[in-house]
C-alpha positions as CSV (number, residue, x, y, z in Angstrom):
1,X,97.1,65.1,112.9
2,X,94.6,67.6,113.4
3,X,96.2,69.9,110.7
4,X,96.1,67.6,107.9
5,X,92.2,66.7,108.9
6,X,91.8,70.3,108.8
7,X,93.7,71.2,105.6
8,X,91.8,68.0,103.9
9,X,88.6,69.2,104.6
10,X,86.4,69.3,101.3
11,X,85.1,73.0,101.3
12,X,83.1,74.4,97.8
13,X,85.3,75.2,95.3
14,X,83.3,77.8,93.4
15,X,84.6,80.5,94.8
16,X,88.6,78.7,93.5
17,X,87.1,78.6,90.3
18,X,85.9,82.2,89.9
19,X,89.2,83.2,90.9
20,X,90.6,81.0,88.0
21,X,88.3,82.8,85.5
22,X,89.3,86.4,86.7
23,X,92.9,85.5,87.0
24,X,93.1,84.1,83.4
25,X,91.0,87.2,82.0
26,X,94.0,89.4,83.1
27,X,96.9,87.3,82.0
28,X,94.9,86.8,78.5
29,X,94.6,90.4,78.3
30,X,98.4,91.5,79.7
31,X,99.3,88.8,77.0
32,X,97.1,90.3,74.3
33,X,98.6,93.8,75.0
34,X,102.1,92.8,74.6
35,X,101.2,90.8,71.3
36,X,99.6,94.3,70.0
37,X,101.3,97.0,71.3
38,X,104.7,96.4,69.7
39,X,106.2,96.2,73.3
40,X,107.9,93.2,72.2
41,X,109.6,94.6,69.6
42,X,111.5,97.2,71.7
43,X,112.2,94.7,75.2
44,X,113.8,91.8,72.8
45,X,114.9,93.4,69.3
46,X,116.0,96.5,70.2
47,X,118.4,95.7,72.8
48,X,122.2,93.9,72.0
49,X,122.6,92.8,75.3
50,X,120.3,91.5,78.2
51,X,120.6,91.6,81.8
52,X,120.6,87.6,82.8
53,X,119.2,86.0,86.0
54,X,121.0,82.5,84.6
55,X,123.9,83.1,82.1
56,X,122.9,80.6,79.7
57,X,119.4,81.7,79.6
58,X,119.0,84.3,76.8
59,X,116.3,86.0,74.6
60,X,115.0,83.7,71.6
61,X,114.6,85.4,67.8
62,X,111.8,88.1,67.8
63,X,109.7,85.7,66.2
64,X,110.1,82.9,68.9
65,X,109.5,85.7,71.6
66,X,106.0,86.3,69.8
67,X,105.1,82.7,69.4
68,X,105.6,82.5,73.2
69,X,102.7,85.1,73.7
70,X,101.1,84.3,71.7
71,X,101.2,80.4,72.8
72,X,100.9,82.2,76.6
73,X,97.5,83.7,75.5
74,X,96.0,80.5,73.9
75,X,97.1,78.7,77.6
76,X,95.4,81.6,79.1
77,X,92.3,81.0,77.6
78,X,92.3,77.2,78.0
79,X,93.2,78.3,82.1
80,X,90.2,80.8,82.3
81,X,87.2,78.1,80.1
82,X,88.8,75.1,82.5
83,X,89.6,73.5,78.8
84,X,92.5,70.7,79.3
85,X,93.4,72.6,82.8
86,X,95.9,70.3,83.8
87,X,98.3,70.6,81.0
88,X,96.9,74.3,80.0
89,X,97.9,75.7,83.5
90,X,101.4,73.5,83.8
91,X,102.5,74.2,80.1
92,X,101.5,77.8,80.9
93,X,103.8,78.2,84.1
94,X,106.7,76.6,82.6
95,X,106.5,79.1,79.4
96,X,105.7,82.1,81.3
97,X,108.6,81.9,84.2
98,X,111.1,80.8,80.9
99,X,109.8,84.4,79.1
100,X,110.5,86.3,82.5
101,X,114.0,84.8,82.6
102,X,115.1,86.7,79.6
103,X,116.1,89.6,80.7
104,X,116.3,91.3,84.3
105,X,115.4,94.8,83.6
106,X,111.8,93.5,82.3
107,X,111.1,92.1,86.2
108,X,108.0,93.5,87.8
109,X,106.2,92.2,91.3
110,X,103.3,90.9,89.6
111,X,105.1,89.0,86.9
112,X,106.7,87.3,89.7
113,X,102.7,87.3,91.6
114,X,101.7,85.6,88.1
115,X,104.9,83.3,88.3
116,X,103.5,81.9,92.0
117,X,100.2,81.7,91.6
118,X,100.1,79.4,88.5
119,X,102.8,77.4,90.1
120,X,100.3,76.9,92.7
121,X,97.3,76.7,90.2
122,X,99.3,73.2,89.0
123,X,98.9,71.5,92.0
124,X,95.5,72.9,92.7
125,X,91.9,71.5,91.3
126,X,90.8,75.2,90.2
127,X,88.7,73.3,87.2
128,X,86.0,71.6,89.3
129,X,83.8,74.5,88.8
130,X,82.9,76.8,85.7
131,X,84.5,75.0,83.6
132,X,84.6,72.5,79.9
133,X,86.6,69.9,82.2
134,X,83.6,70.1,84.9
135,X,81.1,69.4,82.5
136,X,82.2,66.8,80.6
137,X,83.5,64.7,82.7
138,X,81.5,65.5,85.9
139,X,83.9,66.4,88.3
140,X,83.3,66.9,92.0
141,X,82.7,70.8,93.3
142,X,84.6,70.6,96.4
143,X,88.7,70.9,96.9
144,X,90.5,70.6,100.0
145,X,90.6,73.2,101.7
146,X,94.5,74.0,101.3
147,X,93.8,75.1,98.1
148,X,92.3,78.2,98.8
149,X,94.1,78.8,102.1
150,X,97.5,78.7,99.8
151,X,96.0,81.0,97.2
152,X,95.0,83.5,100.1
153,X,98.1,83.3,102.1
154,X,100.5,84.1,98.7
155,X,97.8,87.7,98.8
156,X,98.5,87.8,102.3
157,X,101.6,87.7,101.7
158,X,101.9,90.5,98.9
159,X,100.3,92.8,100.9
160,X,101.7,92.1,104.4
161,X,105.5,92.8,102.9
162,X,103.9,96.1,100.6
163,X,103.2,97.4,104.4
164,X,106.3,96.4,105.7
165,X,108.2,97.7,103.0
166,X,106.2,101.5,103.6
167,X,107.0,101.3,107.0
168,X,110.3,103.5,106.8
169,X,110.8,107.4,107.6
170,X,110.6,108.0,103.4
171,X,107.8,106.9,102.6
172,X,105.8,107.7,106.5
173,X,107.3,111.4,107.0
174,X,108.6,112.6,104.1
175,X,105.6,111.3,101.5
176,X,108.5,110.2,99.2
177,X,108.6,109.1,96.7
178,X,105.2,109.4,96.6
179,X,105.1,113.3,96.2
180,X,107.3,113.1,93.1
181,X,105.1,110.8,91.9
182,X,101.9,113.1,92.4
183,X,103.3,116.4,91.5
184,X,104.0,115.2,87.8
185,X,100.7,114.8,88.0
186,X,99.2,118.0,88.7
187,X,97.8,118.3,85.2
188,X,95.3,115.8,85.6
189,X,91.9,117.3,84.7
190,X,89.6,117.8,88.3
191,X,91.8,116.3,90.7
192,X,95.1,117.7,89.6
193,X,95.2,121.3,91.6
194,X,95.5,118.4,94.8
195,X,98.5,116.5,93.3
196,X,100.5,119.8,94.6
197,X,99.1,120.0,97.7
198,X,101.8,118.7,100.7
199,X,98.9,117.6,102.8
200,X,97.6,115.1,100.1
201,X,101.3,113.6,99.6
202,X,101.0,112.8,103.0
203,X,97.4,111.1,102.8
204,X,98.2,108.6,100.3
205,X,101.2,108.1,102.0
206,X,99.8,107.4,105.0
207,X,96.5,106.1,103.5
208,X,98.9,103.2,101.1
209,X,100.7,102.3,104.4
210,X,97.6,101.7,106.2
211,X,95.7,99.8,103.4
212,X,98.5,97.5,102.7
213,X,99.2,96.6,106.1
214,X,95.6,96.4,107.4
215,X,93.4,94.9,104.3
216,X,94.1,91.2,104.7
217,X,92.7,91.3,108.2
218,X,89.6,93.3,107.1
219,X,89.2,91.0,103.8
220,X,89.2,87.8,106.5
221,X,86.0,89.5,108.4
222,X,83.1,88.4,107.5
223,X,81.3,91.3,108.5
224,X,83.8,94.0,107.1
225,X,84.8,91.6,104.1
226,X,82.6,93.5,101.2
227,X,83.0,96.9,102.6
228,X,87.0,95.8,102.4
229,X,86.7,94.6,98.9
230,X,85.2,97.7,97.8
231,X,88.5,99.4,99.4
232,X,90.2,97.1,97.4
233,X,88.3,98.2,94.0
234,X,88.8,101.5,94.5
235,X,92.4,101.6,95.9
236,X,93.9,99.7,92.6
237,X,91.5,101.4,90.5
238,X,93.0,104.9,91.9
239,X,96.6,103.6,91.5
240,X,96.2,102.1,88.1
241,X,94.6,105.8,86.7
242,X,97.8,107.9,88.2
243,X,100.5,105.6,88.0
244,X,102.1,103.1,85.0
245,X,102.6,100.1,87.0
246,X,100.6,98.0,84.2
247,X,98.4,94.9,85.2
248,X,98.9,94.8,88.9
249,X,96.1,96.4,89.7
250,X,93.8,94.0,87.9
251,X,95.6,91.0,89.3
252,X,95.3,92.0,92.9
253,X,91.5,93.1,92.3
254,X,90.6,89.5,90.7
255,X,93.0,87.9,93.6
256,X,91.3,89.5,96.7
257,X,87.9,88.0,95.6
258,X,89.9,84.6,97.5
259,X,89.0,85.8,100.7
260,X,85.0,85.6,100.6
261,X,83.0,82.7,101.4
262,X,83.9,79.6,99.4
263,X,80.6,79.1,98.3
264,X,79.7,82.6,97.1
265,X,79.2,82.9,93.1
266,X,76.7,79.8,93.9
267,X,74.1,83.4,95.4
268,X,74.3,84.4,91.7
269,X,74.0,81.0,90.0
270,X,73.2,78.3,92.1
271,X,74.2,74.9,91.2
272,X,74.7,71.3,92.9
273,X,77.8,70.3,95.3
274,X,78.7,66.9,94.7
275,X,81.9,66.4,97.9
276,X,84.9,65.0,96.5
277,X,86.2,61.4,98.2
278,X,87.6,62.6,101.5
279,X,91.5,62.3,101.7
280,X,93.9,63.4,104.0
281,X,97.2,65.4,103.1
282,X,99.7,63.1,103.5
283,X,103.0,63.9,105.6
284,X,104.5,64.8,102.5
285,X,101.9,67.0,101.4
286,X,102.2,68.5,104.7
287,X,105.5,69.1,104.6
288,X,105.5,70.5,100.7
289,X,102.8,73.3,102.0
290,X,105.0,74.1,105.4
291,X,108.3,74.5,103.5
292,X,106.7,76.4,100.3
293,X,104.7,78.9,103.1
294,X,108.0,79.0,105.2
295,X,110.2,80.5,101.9
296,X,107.5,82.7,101.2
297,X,107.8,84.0,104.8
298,X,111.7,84.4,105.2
299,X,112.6,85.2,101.5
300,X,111.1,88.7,101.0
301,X,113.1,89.2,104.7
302,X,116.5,88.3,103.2
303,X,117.8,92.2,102.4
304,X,117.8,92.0,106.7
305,X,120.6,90.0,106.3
306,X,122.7,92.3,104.4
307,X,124.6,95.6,105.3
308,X,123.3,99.0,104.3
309,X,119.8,99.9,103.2
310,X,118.0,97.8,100.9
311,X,116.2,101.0,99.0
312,X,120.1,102.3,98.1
313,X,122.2,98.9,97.5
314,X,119.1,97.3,96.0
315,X,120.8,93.6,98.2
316,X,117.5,91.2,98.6
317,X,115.2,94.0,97.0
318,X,113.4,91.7,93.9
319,X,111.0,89.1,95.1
320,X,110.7,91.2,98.2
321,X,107.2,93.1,97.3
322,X,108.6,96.2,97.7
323,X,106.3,98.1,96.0
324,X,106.3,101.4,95.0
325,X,109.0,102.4,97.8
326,X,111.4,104.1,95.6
327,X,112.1,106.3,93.1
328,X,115.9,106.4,91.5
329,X,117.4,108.8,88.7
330,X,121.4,109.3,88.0
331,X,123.7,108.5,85.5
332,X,126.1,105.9,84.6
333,X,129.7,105.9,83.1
334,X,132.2,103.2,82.7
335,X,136.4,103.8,82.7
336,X,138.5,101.3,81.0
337,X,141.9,101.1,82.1
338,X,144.4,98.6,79.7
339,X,147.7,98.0,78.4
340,X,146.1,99.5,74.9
341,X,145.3,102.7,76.5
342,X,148.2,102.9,78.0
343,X,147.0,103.0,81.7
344,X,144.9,106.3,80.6
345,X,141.1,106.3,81.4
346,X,139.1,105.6,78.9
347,X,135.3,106.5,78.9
348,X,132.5,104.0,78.2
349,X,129.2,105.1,78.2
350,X,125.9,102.3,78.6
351,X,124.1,103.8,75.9
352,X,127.0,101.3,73.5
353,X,125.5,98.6,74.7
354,X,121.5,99.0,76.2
355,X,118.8,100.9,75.0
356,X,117.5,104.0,77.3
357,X,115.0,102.1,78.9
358,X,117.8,99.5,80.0
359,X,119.7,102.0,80.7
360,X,116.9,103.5,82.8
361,X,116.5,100.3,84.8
362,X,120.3,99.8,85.3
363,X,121.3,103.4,86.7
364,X,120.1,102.2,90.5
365,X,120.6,98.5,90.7
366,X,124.5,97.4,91.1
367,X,124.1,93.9,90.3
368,X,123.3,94.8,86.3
369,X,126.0,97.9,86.6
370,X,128.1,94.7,88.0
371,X,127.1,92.5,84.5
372,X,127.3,95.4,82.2
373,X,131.0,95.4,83.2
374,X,132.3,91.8,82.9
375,X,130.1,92.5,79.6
376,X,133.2,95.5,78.6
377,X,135.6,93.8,80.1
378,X,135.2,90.9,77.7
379,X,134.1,92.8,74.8
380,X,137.5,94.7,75.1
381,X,139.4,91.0,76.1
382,X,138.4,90.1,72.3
383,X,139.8,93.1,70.8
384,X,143.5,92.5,72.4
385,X,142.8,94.3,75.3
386,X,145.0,93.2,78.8
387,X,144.9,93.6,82.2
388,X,141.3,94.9,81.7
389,X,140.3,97.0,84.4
390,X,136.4,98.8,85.0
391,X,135.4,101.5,87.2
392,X,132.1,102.9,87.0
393,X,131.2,106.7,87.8
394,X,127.7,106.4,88.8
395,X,125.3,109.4,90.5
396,X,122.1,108.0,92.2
397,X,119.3,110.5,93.3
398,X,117.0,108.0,95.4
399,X,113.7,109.4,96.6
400,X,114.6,113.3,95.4
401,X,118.0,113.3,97.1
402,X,121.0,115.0,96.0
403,X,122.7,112.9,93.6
404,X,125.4,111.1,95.4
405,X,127.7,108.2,94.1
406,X,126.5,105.1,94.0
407,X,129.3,102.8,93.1
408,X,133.0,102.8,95.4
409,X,134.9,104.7,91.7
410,X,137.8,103.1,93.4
411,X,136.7,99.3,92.7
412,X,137.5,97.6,89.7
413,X,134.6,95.6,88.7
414,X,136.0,93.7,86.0
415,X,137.9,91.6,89.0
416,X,134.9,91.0,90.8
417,X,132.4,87.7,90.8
418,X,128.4,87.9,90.3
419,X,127.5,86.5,93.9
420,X,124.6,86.4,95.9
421,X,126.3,88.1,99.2
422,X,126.2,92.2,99.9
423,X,127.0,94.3,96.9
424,X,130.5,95.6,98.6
425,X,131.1,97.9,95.8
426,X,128.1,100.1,96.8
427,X,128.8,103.2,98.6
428,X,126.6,103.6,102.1
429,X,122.9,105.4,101.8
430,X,123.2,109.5,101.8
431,X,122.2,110.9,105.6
432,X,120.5,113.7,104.3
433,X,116.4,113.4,104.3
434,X,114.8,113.6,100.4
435,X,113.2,116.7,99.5
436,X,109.8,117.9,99.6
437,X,108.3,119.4,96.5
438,X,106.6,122.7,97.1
439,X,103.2,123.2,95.0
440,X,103.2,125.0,91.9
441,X,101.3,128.6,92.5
């Protein structure tokens, strides 16, 4: 098939192996931050209870959760030199998606970027330039050329859905919740006086919508491709220095370098190709790529599939790349009911069980205000308690609404079941549009 000739083509691979180098860089330094920061300490010792992705999947001892890092930084380093990249890179994938099962509150879109891309990395020949593995045992400079159109269509893919999730009347007429975001702001030494301004909300509104949606094409010009990588530089750059969204900048900087020439670190030290033995992707090679690019497609689309907006009932919203759409604060109170209490209401508040950051995170998504529940129901089941029911008073401001409820106060959530259909305890979205903040003067 003309495909698979065409996927099986040997192309340079220096370009696949500069990408390795920059990728590792960041995850050794993300990894290196956590290890130093104490960070650690207050995601996995502090809290007495985690939000689970699997049930049976919980936190290890403190000292276990720093061994991973630090065992995560040493596979980091191996990744980025090339040293032992087969089992560095597959050792590394395994531990790292194992650490971002611990708890759900800690999930961020580029842990899950990180999760993906060395998943791919383990299949891929990233070490056949720059690299200990290279030199030693004189490995060919080429790779198929699937490997670096799999790398580039996961960006494509980050950034295609980071448009598509801006495209909405919040975020495209209202500048929400960007302008929230920007008026805290306005403090900033030189270019805080324009954090107030409406007209600038607007802008980067407008401007993140545009660059999200459009880069990927101007990336895949040749003739546009530096001036679009300079965008790139400068767009993260700018959204790292006003907003603490950690080492996703970074990660997308070093990933958009995919998109030039494959050749192009040998203009700055040249060196020979020596072409792999030609091979062609087999059927089942063909069909693993098609079916891993085909979830990667429909799964960030699955929230269409649900009732009720996506932003407000939070149905199909992680692993989504919806970033940076929305901006949630309210409050969150449970009511036991049981034969102890005599059918009287009986007020449970989070802060028993999570620590404020927890808390934090849990306030807008119903899944964990769901697990946090069976959590009091069977807290309360041990101490005697029957006929255990829990309804949650819960007040969601979403995008700089007026708080409305969140949660149906007329559910009891200790009868319902952790599925993965729509949250049906969730109330519908408010009708009213967000506010505007007016500048400061």
């Amino acid at each position: 098939m003309l495909s698979q000739r065409y996927l099986s083509q040997q192309v340079d691979g220096a370009s696949l192996g500069f990408f390795r180098i920059l990728l590792g860089i960041v995850m050794m330094t993300s990894h290196l931050r956590l290890l130093l920061s104490g960070w650690l300490s207050k995601l996995y010792d502090e809290p007495t209870f985690f939000f689970h992705y699997i049930e049976s999947v919980t936190p290890p001892t403190l000292s276990v959760v720093y061994a991973t890092h630090a065992a995560l930084l040493v596979l980091a380093a191996a990744v980025t030199v090339g040293f032992k990249y087969r089992p560095a890179i597959v050792v590394y994938a395994v531990l790292f998606c194992w650490s971002q099962l611990w708890d759900v509150t800690n999930y961020l879109n580029h842990y899950y970027l990180v999760a993906l891309l060395s998943g791919l990395l383990c299949f891929i020949p990233a070490h056949r330039n720059y690299s200990f593995d290279a030199s030693r045992h004189k490995l060919p400079t080429t790779v198929p050329r699937y490997c670096l159109l799999l790398i580039r269509f996961q960006i494509a893919c980050v950034y295609f859905y980071a448009g598509l999730a801006k495209l909405n009347t919040d975020w495209l007429l209202h500048a929400q919740p960007l302008n929230i975001w920007l008026t805290a702001r306005s403090e900033m030494p030189l270019i805080g006086p324009l954090m107030d301004e409406r007209w600038f909300a607007f802008a980067c509104s407008w401007g993140g919508f545009l660059f999200d949606s459009t880069i990927v094409f101007w990336l895949s010009l040749k003739k546009t491709r530096a001036l679009a990588y300079a965008v790139v530089i400068i767009f993260h750059f700018y959204t790292w220095l006003l907003f603490d969204i950690g080492m996703f900048p970074f990660i997308m900087m070093a990933s958009a370098t995919i998109f030039f020439a494959a050749d192009w670190p040998r203009k700055f030290r040249s060196g020979k190709v020596s072409v792999s033995a030609a091979s062609v992707v087999g059927r089942k090679g063909l069909a693993a790529i098609l079916c891993y690019c085909g979830f990667q497609i429909v799964f960030p689309l699955r929230h269409y599939l649900y009732p009720g907006d996506v932003l407000w009932n939070e149905d199909g919203m992680r692993y989504s790349w919806k970033v940076m759409v929305r901006e949630k604060h309210g409050s969150v109170n449970y009511k036991l009911v049981s034969s102890k209490t005599r059918n009287k209401a009986v007020e449970i508040s989070p802060r028993k069980y999570l620590t404020m950051r927890q808390e934090r995170e849990m306030s807008g998504q119903p899944d964990l205000i769901l697990q946090l529940a069976h959590k009091i129901r069977e807290d309360y089941k041990s101490q005697g308690h029957r006929n255990v029911k829990i309804y949650c008073d819960a007040w969601i401001s979403l995008n700089g609404r007026r708080r409305q409820r969140l949660i149906d106060p007329t559910v009891n959530l200790a009868k319902l079941d952790e599925t993965l259909g729509p949250s049906t305890f969730v109330t519908n979205k408010p009708k009213v549009s967000p506010i505007h903040l007016e500048a400061t003067k």
